[in-house]
N, C-alpha and C positions, 0 to 999 in steps of 0.2 A: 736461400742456400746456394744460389746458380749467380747471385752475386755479392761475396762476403768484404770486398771494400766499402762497398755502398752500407754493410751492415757496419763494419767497423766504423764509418765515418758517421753513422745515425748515434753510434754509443758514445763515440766519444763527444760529439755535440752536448747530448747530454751528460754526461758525468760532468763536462768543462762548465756547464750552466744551470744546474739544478743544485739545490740545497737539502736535498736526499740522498740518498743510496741508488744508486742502476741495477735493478736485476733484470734478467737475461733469461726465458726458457727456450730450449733449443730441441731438435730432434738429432738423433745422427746419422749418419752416413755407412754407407755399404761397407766400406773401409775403415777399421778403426784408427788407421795414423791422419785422416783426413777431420774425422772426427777430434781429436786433441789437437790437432794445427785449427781448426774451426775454438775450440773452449780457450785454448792457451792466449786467442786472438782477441774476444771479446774480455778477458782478465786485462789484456794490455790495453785494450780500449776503454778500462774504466769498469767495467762490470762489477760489482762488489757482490754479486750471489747468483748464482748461476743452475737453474733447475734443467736436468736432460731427461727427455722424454727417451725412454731406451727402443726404439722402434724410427725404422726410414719416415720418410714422408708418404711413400708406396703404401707401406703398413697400418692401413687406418681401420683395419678389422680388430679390437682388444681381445675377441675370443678368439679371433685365428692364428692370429699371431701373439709368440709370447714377447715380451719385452727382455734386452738383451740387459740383465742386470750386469753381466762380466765389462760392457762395455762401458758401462757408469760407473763401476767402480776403477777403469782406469780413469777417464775422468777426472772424478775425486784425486785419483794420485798425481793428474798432473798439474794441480793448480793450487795455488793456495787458496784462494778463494771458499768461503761455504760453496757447497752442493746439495741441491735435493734429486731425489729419486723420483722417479715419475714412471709409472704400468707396471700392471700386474698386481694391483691394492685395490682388492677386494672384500676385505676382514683383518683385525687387529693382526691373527698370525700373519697374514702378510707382511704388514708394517713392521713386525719384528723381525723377519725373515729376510727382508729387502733391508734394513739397516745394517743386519750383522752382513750381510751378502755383498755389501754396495760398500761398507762404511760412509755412508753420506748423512750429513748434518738432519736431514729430515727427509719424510715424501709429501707427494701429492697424489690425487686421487682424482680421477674426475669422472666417469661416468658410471661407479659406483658408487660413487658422494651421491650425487642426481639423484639416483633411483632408491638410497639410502642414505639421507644428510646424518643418521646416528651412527654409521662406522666409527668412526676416532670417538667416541665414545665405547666401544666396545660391543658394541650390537652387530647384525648379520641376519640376512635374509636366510630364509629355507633353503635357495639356491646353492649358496657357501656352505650351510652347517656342515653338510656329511664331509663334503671336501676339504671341510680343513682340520678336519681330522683329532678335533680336540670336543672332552663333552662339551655338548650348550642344552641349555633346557629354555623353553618358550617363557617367552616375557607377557605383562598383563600389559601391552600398548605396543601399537603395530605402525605399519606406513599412515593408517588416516589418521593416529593422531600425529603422527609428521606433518602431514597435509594441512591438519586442524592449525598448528602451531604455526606451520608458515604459512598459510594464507591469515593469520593474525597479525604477523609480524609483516605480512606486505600490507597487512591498511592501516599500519602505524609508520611505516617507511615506504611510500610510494617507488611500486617499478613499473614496467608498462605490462599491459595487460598481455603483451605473446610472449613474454618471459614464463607471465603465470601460469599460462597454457600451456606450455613448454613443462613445465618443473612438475605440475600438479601431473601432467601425463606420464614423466619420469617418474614420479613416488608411487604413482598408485598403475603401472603398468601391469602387473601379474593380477590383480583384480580386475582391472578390465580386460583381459583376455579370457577374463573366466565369465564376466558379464559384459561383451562387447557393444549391447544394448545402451547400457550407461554410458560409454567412449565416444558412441555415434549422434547424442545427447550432447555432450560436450562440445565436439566438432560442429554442430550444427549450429550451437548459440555464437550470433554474430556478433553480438554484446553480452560479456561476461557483468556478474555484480557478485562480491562475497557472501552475502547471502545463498545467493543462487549454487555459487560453489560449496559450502557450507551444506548445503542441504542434498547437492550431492553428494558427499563423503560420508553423510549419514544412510544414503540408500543405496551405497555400496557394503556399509555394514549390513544393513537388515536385509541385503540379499546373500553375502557371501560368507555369515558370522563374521569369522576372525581368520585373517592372516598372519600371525606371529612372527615379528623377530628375536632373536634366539640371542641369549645372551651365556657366558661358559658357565656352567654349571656349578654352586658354592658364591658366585660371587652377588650376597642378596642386594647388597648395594644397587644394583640394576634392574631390580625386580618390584619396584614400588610404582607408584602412581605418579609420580615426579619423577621419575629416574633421569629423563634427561636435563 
């Protein structure tokens, strides 16, 4: 951001040499007219979709700081370009809430993806239920079958192992706070095996029961053994 020729000249390289689409996410600036001379620049550089992270670069706290949606929805008005919204998406009402507020083509999510890959399906930790202010009634499957499911899907699609560590510590974070025992077990193993992982998500059940995500109340479609 302290040198946007150099960014214009990286986009248009590519738009001028790929056989894709350029998209662009960006953070904004303290200023909102620096900010639309910043989005208005990389549209002209080729950018075909452009996602704003509504927060400076300063702003790297998502609970302390809210995300400035007013400034995203100028944005959107100054481009033709798609727009996605980015902070402050935490549960579906948000995602409703940030598109009527922003009008942007879509959001993004990202460190309550992490700590709950079912959001955009309509699910929501304990954390969000009361806040968002709509019923939700407890679902029969939690973050460890999140956990169960992607560490299935990583040993059918290889990633590297401190991603795993990374993500499984994001899904099942509120359960190890409550059994930090378990987290210090994790951390310790220098070589992870899915097994191993496996068998821990199961000893965080039979120590903690159940931690529920919440899904809005009437919709039973979400409420089955498959739901996701």
């Amino acid at each position: 951001m302290n040198n946007l020729p150099l960014i214009k000249s990286l986009v248009e390289k590519l738009a001028n040499n790929l056989h894709v689409p350029v998209s662009c996410k960006i953070r904004i600036f303290p200023d909102l007219k620096d900010t639309l001379a910043y989005a208005k620049m990389l549209e002209e550089a080729g950018c075909a979709l452009l996602a704003v992270h509504g927060r400076t670069r300063d702003e790297k706290d998502g609970k302390k700081f809210r995300a400035d949606w007013d400034a995203i929805r100028e944005v959107r008005h100054a481009v033709k370009i798609p727009v996605l919204a980015n902070g402050n998406i935490r549960h579906m009402d948000d995602v409703r809430s940030c598109l009527m507020h922003t009008e942007a083509e879509g959001v993004l999510s990202a460190e309550s993806l992490l700590e709950n890959p079912a959001l955009f399906a309509g699910f929501c930790t304990a954390e969000w239920k009361d806040e968002s202010g709509s019923s939700y009634k407890r679902c029969r499957f939690d973050q460890a079958d999140l956990a169960d499911e992607y560490l299935k899907m990583c040993e059918q699609y290889p990633v590297p192992w401190r991603m795993v560590r990374s993500h499984v510590h994001k899904m099942l974070g509120e359960w190890f706070r409550i059994q930090p025992q378990v987290r210090e077990e994790l951390n310790s193993q220098s070589k992870l095996t899915f097994e191993w992982l496996h068998e821990m998500v199961d000893k965080l059940r039979n120590l903690n029961g159940r931690i529920p995500l919440y899904a809005k109340a009437g919709d039973d479609s979400k409420n089955g053994k498959n739901g996701l």
